[in-house]
N, C-alpha and C positions, 0 to 999 in steps of 0.2 A: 416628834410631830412630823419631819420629815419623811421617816419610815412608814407612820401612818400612811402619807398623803403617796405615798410611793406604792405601797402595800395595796391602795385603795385605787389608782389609778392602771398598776399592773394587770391586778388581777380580772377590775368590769373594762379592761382597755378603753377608758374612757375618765372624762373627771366628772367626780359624781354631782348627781343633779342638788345635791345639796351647797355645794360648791361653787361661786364662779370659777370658767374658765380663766379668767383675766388675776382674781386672785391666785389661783395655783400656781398661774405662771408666775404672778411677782414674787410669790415666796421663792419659787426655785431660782430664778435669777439673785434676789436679796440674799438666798444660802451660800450661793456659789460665788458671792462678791464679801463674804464675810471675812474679816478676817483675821479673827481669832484663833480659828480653830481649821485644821486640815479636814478632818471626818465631817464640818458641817459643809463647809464647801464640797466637798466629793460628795455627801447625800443633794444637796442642788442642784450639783451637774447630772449625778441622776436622776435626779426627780426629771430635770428639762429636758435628758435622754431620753426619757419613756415619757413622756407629753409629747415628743416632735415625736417620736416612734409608732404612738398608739395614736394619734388623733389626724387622720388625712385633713379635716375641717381646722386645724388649728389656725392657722393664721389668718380665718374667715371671722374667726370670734374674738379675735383679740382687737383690740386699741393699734392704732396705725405704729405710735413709737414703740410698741411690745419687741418689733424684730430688733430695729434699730439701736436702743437698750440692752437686750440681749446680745447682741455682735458686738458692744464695747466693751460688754462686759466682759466675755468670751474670749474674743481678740487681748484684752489687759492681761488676763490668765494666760491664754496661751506665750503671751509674751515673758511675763513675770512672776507665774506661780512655782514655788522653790519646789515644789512633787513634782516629779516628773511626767507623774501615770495622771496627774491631774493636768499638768498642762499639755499634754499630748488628746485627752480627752476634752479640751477648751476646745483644741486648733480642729479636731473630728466635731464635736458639735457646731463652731462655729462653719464650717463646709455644708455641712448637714442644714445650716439654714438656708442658708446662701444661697446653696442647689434649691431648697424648698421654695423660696425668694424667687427665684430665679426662672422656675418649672412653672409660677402663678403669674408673672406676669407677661401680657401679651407677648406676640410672638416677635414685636418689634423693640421690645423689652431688653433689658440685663437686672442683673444683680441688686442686692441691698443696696448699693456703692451708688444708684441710681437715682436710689429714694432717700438717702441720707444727706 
């Protein structure tokens, strides 16, 4: 399902109108916090690579605690996760919000760190 949701948001760079946006995201956050399995977490982190990648509107259409959520979860990984390629991809995704975070709020603004 991952792959689907991956497959389908790479390819129309967009999450389909059949879709919420808010849902897509919690799956891929939920994957990437799993922790069972390495390959479902590393399909999460990229599903939320290619959501933050492809969608300039993303964090217009999400629920306010979406980022916030996202960077603990993120941040936990980067700190904790035993793959290496996966916790190196937490600490790059989590920058990747942070700066996204970061670029939307006013000019008198900072970071997630801000709104947290």
């Amino acid at each position: 399902w991952l792959q689907a949701l991956f497959v389908l948001v790479f390819r129309s760079k967009a999450v389909p109108a059949t879709a919420s946006t808010a849902d897509v995201f919690g799956v891929a956050v939920e994957a990437a916090r799993f922790s069972g399995d390495a390959t479902v977490r590393k399909g999460g982190l990229t599903l939320l690579a290619t959501l933050i990648g492809v969608d300039a509107e993303l964090w217009s259409r999400l629920p306010p605690a979406s980022a916030p959520q996202a960077m603990n979860t993120l941040r936990a990984l980067a700190n904790a996760e035993p793959e290496k390629e996966l916790r190196e991809l937490a600490g790059r995704l989590a920058k990747a919000i942070d700066d996204a975070q970061a670029s939307a709020m006013p000019a008198t603004g900072g970071g997630i760190e801000d709104v947290v």
